[in-house]
C-alpha positions, 0 to 999 in steps of 0.5 A: 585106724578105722577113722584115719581109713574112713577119713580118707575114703571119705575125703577122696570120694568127696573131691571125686564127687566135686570134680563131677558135681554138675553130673551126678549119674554115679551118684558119687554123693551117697557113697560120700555120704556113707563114708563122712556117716563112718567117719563122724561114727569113729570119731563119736567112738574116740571120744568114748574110748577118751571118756574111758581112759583108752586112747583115741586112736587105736593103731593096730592091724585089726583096727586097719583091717576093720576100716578097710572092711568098711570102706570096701562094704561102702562100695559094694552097697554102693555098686548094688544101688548102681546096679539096682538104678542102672543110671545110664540105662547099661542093664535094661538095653542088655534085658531087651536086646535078648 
C-alpha cells in the first residue's frame, strides 16, 4: 500500500508541477522528486519481498498508514524549505516591517 500511496503523490505532484513548470517558485519539483525517491524505494522493497516468498504488495492498514506518514513527511520537509527559501520574499517583508 506504501507504493500505491507514494505512487499517487508522486503522480499528482508531477502534473501539478507540469501545469506550473514555466514558474518554478513553489519549487514543486523537489517535492516531486521525493515522492518518485519513495516511489521507486517501494518498488525496490517489493521485489525484495518477491525474492523472499512474500507478496509484492502488502494491502494492510499499517502498511496504508506507513505511506501516508510518508507522503505527509514529504510535505512538511517541503514547506520547511519553503519556509527556509521564502521564494516570494512573504517572510523577510514581515521581519522588516516590525
Amino acid at each position: 500500500m506504501c507504493l500505491l500511496i507514494t505512487l499517487l503523490a508522486a503522480v499528482v505532484s508531477a502534473v501539478v508541477w507540469y501545469v506550473n513548470a514555466p514558474d518554478n517558485k513553489l519549487r514543486l519539483g523537489t517535492l516531486s522528486l521525493m515522492y518518485w525517491g519513495a516511489s521507486l524505494m517501494w518498488t525496490v522493497d517489493g521485489f525484495f519481498c518477491i525474492a523472499e516468498g512474500e507478496p509484492f504488495l502488502d494491502l494492510s492498514l499499517n502498511d496504508a498508514l506507513l505511506g501516508m506518514l510518508i507522503v505527509i513527511c514529504g510535505l512538511v520537509v517541503w514547506l520547511l524549505m519553503l519556509l527556509y527559501n521564502d521564494p516570494k520574499k512573504v517572510l523577510r517583508a514581515f521581519k522588516f516591517k516590525s
